[in-house]
C-alpha positions in Angstrom: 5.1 -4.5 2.9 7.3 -1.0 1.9 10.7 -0.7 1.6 13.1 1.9 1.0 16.0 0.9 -1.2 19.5 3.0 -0.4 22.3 3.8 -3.0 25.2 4.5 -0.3 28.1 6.6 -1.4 30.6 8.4 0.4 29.6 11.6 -0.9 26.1 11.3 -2.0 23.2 9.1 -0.8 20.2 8.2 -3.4 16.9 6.7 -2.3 13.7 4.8 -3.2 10.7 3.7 -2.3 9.0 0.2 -2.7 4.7 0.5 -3.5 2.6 -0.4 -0.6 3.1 -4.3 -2.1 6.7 -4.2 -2.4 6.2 -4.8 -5.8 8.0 -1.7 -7.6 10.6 0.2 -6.2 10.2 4.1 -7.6 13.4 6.7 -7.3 12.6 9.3 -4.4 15.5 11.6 -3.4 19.4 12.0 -3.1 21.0 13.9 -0.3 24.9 14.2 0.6 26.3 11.5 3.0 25.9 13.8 5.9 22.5 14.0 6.1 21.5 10.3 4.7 20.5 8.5 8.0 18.4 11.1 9.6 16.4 11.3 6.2 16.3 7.3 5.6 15.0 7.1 9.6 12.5 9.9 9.1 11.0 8.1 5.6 11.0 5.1 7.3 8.7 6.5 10.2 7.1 8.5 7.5 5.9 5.7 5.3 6.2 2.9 8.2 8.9 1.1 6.7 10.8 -1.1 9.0 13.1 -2.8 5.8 15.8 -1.3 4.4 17.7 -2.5 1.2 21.2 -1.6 1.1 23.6 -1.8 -2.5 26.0 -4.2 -1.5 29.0 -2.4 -3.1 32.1 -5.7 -4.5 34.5 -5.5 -6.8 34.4 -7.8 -9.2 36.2 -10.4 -7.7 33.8 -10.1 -5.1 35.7 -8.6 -2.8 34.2 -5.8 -0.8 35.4 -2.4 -1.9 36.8 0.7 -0.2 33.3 1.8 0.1 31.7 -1.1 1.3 33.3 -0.1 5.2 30.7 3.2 5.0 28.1 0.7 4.1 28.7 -1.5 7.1 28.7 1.4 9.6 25.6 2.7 8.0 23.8 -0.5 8.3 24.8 -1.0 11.5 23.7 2.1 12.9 20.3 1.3 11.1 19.8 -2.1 13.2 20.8 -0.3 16.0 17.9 2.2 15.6 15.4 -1.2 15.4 15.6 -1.3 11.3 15.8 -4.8 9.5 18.3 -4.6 6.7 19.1 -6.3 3.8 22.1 -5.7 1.5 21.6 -6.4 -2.0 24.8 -7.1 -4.9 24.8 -3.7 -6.6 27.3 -4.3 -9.6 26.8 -1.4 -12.0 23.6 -0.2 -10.8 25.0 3.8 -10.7 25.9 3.2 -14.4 22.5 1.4 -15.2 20.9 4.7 -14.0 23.2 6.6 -16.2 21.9 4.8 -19.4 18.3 5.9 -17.8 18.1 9.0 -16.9 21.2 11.6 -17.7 20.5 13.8 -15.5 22.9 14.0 -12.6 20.6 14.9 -10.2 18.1 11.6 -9.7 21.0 9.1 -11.2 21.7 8.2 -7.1 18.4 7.4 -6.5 17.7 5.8 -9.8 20.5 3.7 -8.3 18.6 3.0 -5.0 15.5 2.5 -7.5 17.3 -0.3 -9.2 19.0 -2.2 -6.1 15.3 -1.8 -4.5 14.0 -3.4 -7.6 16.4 -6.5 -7.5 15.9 -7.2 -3.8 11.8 -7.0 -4.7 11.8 -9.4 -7.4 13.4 -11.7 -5.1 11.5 -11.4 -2.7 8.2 -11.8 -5.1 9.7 -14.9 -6.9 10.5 -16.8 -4.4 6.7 -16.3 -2.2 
């Protein structure tokens, strides 16, 4: 089964994409906010993906964060659309894709790469 793995933030969105196996979860693309549902709804009918992992964004404490309130509206507009979704703990994961890859442009969805990646091994463990 494919996924696609999202890195929500309020300004930029980055994305993966699991293997046909849902095995490994590979960076694919960022895009601003704005346009971040109608290109997570088009991969998904692109690649037939009907899960979506979502960074579950907590403070440390646990509590959700100011950005976790665009996270809920985003994910609720996804199961309104028909799309199962998932939301995954995402402590650090946009600074864990810092220490990977500098380059500003793909950290986002080196991000989404890294929640997807969680959520698979999960998955995979506990089948």
């Amino acid at each position: 089964m494919k996924y696609i793995g999202v890195d929500y933030g309020t300004k930029k969105v980055g994305i993966a994409l699991s293997d046909e196996s849902g095995t490994f979860a590979f960076p694919h693309s960022v895009v601003s906010n704005e346009r971040a549902l109608s290109r997570v709804a088009a991969l998904a009918e692109e690649y037939g993906v009907s899960h979506i992992v979502l960074g579950e964004s907590r403070e440390l404490s646990g509590k959700p964060n100011p950005v976790m309130a665009g996270i809920a509206a985003f994910e609720a507009t996804l199961r309104k659309r028909g799309f199962m979704t998932h939301l995954e703990p995402e402590y650090f994961s946009t600074a864990e894709a810092g220490r990977t890859d500098e380059r500003e442009k793909v950290r986002d969805a080196q991000a989404a790469a890294i929640i997807l990646q969680s959520f698979l091994d999960k998955q995979n463990a506990s089948a």
